[in-house]
Structure formats: structure tokens, C-alpha cells
C-alpha positions as CSV (number, residue, x, y, z in Angstrom):
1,X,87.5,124.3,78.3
2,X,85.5,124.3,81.4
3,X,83.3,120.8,80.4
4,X,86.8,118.8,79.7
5,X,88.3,120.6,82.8
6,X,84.9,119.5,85.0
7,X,85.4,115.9,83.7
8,X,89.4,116.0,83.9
9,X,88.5,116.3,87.6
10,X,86.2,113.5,87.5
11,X,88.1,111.0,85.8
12,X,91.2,112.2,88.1
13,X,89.0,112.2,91.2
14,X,88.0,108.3,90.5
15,X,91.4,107.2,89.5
16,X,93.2,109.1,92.8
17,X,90.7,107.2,95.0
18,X,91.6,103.9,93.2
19,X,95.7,105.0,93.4
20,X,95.2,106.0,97.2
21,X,93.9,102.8,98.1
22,X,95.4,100.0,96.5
23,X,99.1,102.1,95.6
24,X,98.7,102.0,92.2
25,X,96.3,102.1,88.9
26,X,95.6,106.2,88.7
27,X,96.9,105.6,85.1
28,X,95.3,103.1,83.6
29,X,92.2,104.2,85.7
30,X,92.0,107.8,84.4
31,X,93.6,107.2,81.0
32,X,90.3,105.1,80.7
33,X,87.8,107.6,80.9
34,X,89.4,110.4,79.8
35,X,91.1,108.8,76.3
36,X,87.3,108.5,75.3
37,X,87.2,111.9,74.9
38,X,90.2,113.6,74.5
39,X,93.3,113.2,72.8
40,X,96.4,111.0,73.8
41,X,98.8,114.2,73.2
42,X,96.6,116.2,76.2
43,X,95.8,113.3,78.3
44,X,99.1,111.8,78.8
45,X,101.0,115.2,80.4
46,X,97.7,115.2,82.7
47,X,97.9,111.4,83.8
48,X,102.0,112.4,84.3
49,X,101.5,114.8,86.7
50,X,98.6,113.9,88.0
51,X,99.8,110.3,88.7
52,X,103.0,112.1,90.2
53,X,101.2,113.9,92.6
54,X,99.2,110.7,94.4
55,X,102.0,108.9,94.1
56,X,103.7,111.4,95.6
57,X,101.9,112.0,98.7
58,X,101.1,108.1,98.9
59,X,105.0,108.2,99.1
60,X,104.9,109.8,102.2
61,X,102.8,107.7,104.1
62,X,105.0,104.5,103.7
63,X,108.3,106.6,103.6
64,X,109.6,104.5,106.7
65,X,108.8,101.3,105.2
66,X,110.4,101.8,101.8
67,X,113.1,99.0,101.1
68,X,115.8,101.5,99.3
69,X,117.9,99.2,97.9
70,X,115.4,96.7,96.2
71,X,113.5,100.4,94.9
72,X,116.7,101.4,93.4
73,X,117.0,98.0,91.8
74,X,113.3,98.1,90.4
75,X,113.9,101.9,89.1
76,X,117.2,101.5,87.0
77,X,116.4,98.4,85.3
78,X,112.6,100.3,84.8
79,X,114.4,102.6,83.2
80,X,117.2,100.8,81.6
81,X,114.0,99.3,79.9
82,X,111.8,102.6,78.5
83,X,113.9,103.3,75.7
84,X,113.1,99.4,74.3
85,X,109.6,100.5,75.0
86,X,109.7,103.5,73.2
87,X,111.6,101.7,70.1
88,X,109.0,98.9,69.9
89,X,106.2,101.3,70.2
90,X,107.7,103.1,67.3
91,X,108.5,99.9,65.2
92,X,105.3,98.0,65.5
93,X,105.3,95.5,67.4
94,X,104.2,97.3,70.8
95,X,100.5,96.4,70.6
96,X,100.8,92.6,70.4
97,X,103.1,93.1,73.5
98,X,100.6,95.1,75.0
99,X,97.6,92.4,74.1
100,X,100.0,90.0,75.9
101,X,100.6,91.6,79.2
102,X,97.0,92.5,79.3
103,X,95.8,88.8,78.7
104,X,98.4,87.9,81.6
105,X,97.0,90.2,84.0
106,X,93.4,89.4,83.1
107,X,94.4,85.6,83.4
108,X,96.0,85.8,86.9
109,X,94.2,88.4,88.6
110,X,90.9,86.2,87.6
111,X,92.7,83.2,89.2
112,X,93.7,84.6,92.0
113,X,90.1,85.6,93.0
114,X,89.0,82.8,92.0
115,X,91.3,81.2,95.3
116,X,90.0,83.9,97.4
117,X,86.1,82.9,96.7
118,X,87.1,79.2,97.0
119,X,89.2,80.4,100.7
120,X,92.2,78.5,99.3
121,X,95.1,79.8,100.3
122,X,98.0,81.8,97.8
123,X,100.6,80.2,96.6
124,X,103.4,82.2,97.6
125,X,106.9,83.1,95.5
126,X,110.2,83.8,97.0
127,X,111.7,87.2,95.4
128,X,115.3,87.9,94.8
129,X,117.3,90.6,93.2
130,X,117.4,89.0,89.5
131,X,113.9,88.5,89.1
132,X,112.9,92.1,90.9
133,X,115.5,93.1,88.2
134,X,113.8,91.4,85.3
135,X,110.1,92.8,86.7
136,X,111.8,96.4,86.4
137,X,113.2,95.9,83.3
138,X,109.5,94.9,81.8
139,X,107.8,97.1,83.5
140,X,109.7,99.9,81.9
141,X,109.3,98.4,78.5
142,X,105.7,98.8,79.1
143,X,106.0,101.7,80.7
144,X,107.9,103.1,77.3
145,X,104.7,101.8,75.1
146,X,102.2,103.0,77.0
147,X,102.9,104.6,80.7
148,X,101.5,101.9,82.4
149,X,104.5,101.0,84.8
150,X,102.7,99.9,87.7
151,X,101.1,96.7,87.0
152,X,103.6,94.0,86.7
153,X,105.2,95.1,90.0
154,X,101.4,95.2,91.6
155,X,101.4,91.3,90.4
156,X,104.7,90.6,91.3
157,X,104.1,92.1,95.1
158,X,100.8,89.8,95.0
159,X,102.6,86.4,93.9
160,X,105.0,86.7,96.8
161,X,102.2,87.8,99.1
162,X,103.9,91.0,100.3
163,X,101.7,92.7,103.3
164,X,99.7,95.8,102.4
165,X,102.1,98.4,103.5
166,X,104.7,96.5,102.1
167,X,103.0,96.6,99.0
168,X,102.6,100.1,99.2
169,X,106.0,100.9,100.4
170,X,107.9,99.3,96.5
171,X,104.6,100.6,94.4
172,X,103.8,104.5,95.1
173,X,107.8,105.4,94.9
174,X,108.5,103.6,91.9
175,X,106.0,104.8,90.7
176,X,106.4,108.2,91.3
177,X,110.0,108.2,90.0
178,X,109.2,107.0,87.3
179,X,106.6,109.2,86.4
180,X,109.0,111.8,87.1
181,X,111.1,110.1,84.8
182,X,108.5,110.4,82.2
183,X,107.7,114.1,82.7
184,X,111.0,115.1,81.8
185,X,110.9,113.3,78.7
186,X,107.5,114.8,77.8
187,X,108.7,118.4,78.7
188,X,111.8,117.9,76.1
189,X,109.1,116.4,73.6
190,X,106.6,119.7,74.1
191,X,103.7,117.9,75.6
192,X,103.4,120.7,77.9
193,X,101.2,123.0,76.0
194,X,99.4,125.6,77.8
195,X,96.3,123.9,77.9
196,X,97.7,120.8,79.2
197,X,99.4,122.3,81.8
198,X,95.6,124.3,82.8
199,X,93.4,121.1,83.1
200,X,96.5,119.5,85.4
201,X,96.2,122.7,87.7
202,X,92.7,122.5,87.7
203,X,92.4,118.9,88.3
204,X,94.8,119.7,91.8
205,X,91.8,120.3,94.4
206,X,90.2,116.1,92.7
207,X,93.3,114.4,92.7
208,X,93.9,115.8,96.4
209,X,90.4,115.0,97.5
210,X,90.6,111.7,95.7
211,X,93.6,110.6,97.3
212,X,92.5,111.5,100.8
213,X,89.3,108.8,100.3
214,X,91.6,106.5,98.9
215,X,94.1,106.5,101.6
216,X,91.1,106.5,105.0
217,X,89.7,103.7,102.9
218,X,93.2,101.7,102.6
219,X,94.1,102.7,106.6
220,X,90.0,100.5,107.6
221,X,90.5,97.9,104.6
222,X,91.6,94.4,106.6
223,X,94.4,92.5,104.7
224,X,92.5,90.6,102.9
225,X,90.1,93.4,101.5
226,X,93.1,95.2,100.0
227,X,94.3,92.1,98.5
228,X,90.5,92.0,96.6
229,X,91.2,95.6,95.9
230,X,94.5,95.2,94.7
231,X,93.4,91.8,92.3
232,X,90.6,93.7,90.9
233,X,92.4,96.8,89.8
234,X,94.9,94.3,88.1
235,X,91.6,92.9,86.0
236,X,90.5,96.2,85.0
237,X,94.3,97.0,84.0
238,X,94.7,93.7,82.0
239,X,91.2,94.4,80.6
240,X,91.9,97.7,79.4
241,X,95.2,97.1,78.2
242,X,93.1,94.3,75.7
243,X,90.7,96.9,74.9
């Protein structure tokens, strides 16, 4: 118990610090060390709550900035979309879709620092309530297969280059409900054993540490280093979504 809750804290302390300074990835950062050696059925309560804490806190920092109406829009159609998720992941075809939005991330976020190292400038998106809708809506359908609801809004904020704290401010509280979203859907399912809910506690003291570097490194990171920041996390999500 205490080597998986040692490394529990590890794999939370790396993804926090990743979450804290770019707004999102703590999931897919921590789900890929810890599913190595533990069990999807203990992991994912873990990477629910712990990913509900940073988000959480991150939360805070922007709460001023947070544009209320377009979060509303991105967390009903989110979750007008998990139950799709849920039923694909549950009749098959889930991990081709999965393969898809992995080779999607992997594809853009490669472009897109490929512009940065050749200083061209990015091209740049207007947004508008039915496509913010249709973003929500997928990224609840992936966030039904596998958790990871984070990304495609992350991409979707870097297409119509959105400023960091703006970023921030439509990332950590989707997020965040959303995960809260989840952990009641995982409490009526019983993923909450005992055991689960012991490594979570115990991981409290990384993911608070974690998310403290994460956050003094986003407040000295100039615009364009959170921009790298937020681009590579998006490879390493498409990558391990193809893994």
C-alpha cells in the first residue's frame, strides 16, 4: 500500500505541475504513469478527484476572468455528450474514435510548433456559440470513453489564439465541473472503495505542492512560452491517446 501510495504521489505531483501551468492535462499526464501499474478501476476515482482538486484551486486564480455564459455553453453540451461516450465505449467502437482524436492532436499540435520554430505567425479562428457548442459536445463524448475532457477545448482555445489567462479562465472550470460531474457518476457506480479513496487522501499534500510549482511557473512564463507549454502537452495527450 505504501509503494503505490509513494508513487500515487509521484505521478500526481508531475501531472499537478503540468495542470497548474498550462490549465489542463493532470489526466492524461497521471493516468500515464500510474495505468502502468495499477488498475483502471483504482486509478480512475484518483485521477477524478485529484484532477478536481487542481482544477479547483486553478479555478480560483482566474475566477474574475471566467466568461460564464460561453462556460455554461461548453459544460451542458459536454455533458449532453458523456452518455454517447459512455454507449460507444460500451459498444465498440470507442477506440478507433479514440485513435482519431489522438492522431488529430498529435497532427496539429506538431504543426503548430512547427510555426513557432519557423517564427510564422498563427493562423487565427473566430469562435462563436455553435462551434464552442459542437467542441463541448465532443469533448464530452470523449470525456464518456475515456475522461479525457480537456484536450479538444485546449486546441480549440489555441486555434483562435486566446491569451493565457484567457485560456485558463474556459479550461480549469470546465474542467473541474466536469470532473465533478464524473465523480458522481463513479460514486453511484462504486468506484469509491476504501482503498481508492486512501491513495486520493494521501496523494493531497503532491497534488497541492504540484500545483503550487505549476502555477509560479505559469505567473514567469511569457506568452509565448505558455503557448509551447500548452502545444506540447497537447502532443503528449494525442500521443498517449494513440498508445
Amino acid at each position: 500500500m505504501w509503494a503505490d501510495a509513494l508513487l500515487v504521489s509521484a505521478g500526481c505531483f508531475v501531472a499537478a505541475v503540468c495542470a497548474g501551468m498550462a490549465g489542463f492535462a493532470f489526466v492524461m499526464v497521471a493516468a500515464g504513469i500510474l495505468l502502468h501499474v495499477m488498475p483502471p478501476s483504482l486509478t480512475a476515482p484518483v485521477l477524478v478527484i485529484g484532477s478536481l482538486i487542481v482544477q479547483s484551486i486553478g479555478t480560483r486564480a482566474v475566477w474574475p476572468d471566467i466568461a460564464w455564459p460561453r462556460l455554461r455553453l461548453f459544460v451542458v453540451t459536454a455533458t449532453l455528450g458523456v452518455p454517447l461516450g459512455l454507449w460507444m465505449l460500451a459498444t465498440g467502437p470507442a477506440p478507433a474514435i479514440v485513435a482519431g482524436v489522438g492522431a488529430l492532436l498529435v497532427v496539429y499540435s506538431g504543426y503548430m510548433l512547427a510555426r513557432l520554430a519557423l517564427r510564422m505567425a498563427p493562423p487565427q479562428v473566430a469562435n462563436g456559440p455553435a462551434r464552442d457548442a459542437a467542441v463541448g459536445f465532443a469533448s464530452g463524448i470523449l470525456g464518456g470513453i475515456g475522461g479525457v475532457v480537456g484536450a479538444l477545448p485546449a486546441m480549440w482555445a489555441d486555434i483562435q489564439g486566446m491569451p493565457p489567462r484567457e485560456t485558463r479562465a474556459l479550461l480549469q472550470p470546465f474542467i473541474a465541473a466536469m470532473q465533478a460531474i464524473t465523480s458522481v457518476g463513479l460514486a453511484v457506480a462504486g468506484f469509491f472503495t476504501a482503498e481508492a479513496l486512501l491513495l486520493a487522501t494521501l496523494s493531497v499534500p503532491a497534488l497541492l505542492a504540484g500545483t503550487w510549482v505549476g502555477l509560479r511557473a505559469y505567473r514567469v512564463l511569457p506568452a509565448q512560452g505558455f503557448r509551447v507549454a500548452l502545444l506540447g502537452l497537447l502532443l503528449l495527450s494525442g500521443l498517449s491517446l494513440l498508445v
